[in-house]
C-alpha positions, 0 to 999 in steps of 0.5 A: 691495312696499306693494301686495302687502301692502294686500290679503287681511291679508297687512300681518299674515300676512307679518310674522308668517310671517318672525317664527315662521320664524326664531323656530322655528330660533333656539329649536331652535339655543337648546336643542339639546344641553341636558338639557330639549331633548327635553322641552322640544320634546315639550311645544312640539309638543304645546302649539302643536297644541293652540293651533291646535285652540283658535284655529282653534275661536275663530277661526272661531267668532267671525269665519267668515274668508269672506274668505280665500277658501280651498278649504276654503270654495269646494269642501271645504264644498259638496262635503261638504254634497252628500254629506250631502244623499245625492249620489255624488262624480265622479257627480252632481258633478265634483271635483278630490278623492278620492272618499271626501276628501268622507266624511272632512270631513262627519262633523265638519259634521253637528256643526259646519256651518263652514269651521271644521270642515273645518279643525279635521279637518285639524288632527287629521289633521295631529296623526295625521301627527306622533303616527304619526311619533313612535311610528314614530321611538320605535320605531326609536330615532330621538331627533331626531324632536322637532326634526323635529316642532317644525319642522313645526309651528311653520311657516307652511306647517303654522299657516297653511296647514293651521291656518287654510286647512285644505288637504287636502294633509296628508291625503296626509302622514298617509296617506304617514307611516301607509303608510312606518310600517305598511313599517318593521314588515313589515305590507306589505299593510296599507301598500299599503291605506294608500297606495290609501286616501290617493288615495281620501281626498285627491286625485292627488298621493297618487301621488307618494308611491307610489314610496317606499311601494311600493319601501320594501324589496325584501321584500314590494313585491307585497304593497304594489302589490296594493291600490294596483293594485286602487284603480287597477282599480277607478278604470278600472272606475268610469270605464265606468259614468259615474263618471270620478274621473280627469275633473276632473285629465285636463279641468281647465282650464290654471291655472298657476300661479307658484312654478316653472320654467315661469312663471319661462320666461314671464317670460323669454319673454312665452310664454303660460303657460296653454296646452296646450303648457305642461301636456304640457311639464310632464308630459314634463319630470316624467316624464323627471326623477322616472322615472330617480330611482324606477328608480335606487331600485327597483334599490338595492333589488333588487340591494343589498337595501337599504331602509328608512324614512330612504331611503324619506322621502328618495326621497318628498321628491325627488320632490315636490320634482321636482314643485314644480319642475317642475309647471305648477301648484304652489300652495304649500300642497302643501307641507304635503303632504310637508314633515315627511319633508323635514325628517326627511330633513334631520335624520335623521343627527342633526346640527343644521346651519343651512345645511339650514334656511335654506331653510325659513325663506324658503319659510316667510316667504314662503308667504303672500307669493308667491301674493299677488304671484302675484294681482297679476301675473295681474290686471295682467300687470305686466312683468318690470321692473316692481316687483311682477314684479321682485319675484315673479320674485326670490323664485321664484328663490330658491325654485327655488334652495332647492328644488332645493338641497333636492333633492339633499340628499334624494337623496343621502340616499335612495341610503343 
């Protein structure tokens, strides 16, 4: 354990990730019912983003954290600065990201030529994220959209993965939260062009969100598949012409990663984890399980005429919750990807339970943690019974059990 702690701040991250994990529930718990509560957790989310605005301004003013290593430094940045220097994205370079994400950051470069910059955008769009939720949740009457916000923010998965990595996995939220938003008031093409553009502007999860957009209600379901079918048209043609965006994700070298199934096998087994076999295993085992739980949905839909944004949230949290299970690769910042509609799903009734939230207070404790243990098995390949495998192995464990526990909280809710 002391060695995990020595390297890349983590003596500093995990403890203050295990404090503002608990401390965020137990203040939730200390005003729910009273009569401040929903301003009170109104002016916190405001509050906390705004200080991460300020902090991520500071911060990388002050210290430019080129330690950290992040995506935001090793490929957001570059990539952006090739755009601005005239260079067409998957054309004269490759990349993992959508073909407009680079267009998204440079704006803020051309102001600010920082690390900084690209996080303090993903700040914003991550306070989009939440300010479109809480419009949507004001509009429908939902009065617990408060807690759902408070939660998120005040995670480890949103201040530290988001407010001082800067990922670009709340791009897909934002674009997902506008997309189940624009559905709720039967503005279904403009739904569709939202759920196209968050693949163009993020990367290929974007697509796990498309299921819960696009079977939202059996009402205009053509309406909202027609711009993602173009975006999709457009992709094959692109590729005919030299301009393959699906390259980098069909080609990518095998990266697995811990923090699922396959590497707790692995550890079991001593199997190579980076493989080929491993990569089509994933994928099969994806599909098997997802495609039956869209189909299930598709049907409520077609059939009963059922539908609606609570549902929607829900089918959208298991599936990305299948993938963090199943994908070779799950890296944890995906969680900032789609956690707040997990959390909307968990509180949607409007009971405040605490045995829903134990699992985000221990993914959020360990956010950090986990893939710190992860560089140190992968440098050493320490057996299983070794302190530092034994370790990682326990704590993926137990994420697989919250994830999974999670899983079926969402799908019951998403059959409504």
């Amino acid at each position: 354990m002391l060695e995990a702690l020595a390297g890349n701040l983590t003596w500093l991250k995990f403890p203050l990730a295990l404090a503002t994990s608990l401390l965020s529930v137990a203040v939730l718990f200390r005003v729910q019912g009273r009569a401040f509560e929903a301003a009170f957790l109104r002016n916190a989310v405001v509050g906390i983003t705004l200080a991460k605005l300020l902090g991520c301004v500071i911060v990388y003013a002050l210290a430019p954290m080129d330690g950290l290593g992040s995506d935001a430094q090793r490929h957001y940045l570059p990539q952006a600065l090739r755009v601005l220097d005239g260079e067409i994205p998957h054309r004269d370079f490759t990349t993992s990201y959508g073909p407009l994400f680079p267009y998204l950051i440079a704006p803020g470069l051309l102001v600010w030529r920082s690390v900084g910059s690209i996080v303090f955008t993903m700040l914003l769009v991550e306070a989009a994220t939440i300010a479109i939720y809480a419009l949507r949740s004001r509009r429908s009457g939902f009065s617990g959209h408060w807690r759902v916000a408070f939660l998120y923010v005040s995670s480890p998965i949103s201040w530290y993965w988001v407010g001082a990595v800067g990922t670009n996995s709340v791009v897909i939220a934002c674009f997902a939260m506008l997309g189940l938003a624009l559905a709720d008031v039967r503005r279904d093409v403009a739904s569709g062009v939202a759920a196209a553009l968050g693949l163009l502007l993020s990367k290929i999860t974007m697509i796990l969100a498309w299921p819960a957009v696009l079977l939202f209600q059996r009402r205009g379901i053509l309406s909202r598949g027609i711009p993602v079918a173009v975006v999709l048209a457009a992709a094959a043609a692109l590729a005919r012409v030299d301009v393959d965006v699906t390259a980098r994700a069909v080609d990518y070298e095998f990266r697995a990663t811990s923090g699922n199934l396959w590497f707790l096998l692995s550890m079991l087994g001593r199997f190579e984890l980076n493989s080929a076999a491993v990569k089509q295993l994933s994928m099969a085992s994806l599909l098997v399980a997802a495609a039956p739980v869209c189909l299930f949905f598709l049907v409520g839909r077609v059939r009963d005429g059922r539908g609606g944004f609570d549902s929607s949230a829900a089918l959208l949290s298991v599936v990305n919750l299948i993938f963090m299970v199943l994908s070779y690769k799950t890296y944890p910042w995906y969680w900032a990807g789609f956690l707040v509609f997990t959390l909307h799903t968990l509180l949607a009734d409007g009971t405040l339970r605490l045995r829903p939230l134990i699992p985000l207070m221990f993914l959020g404790a360990v956010t950090q943690l986990e893939p710190r243990l992860w560089m140190l098995v992968r440098s050493s390949q320490p057996g299983l019974l070794s302190s530092t495998g034994g370790l990682l192995f326990a704590l993926d464990v137990a994420m697989l059990v919250a994830i999974l526990y999670w899983a079926v909280l969402c799908l019951r809710r998403a059959r409504l």
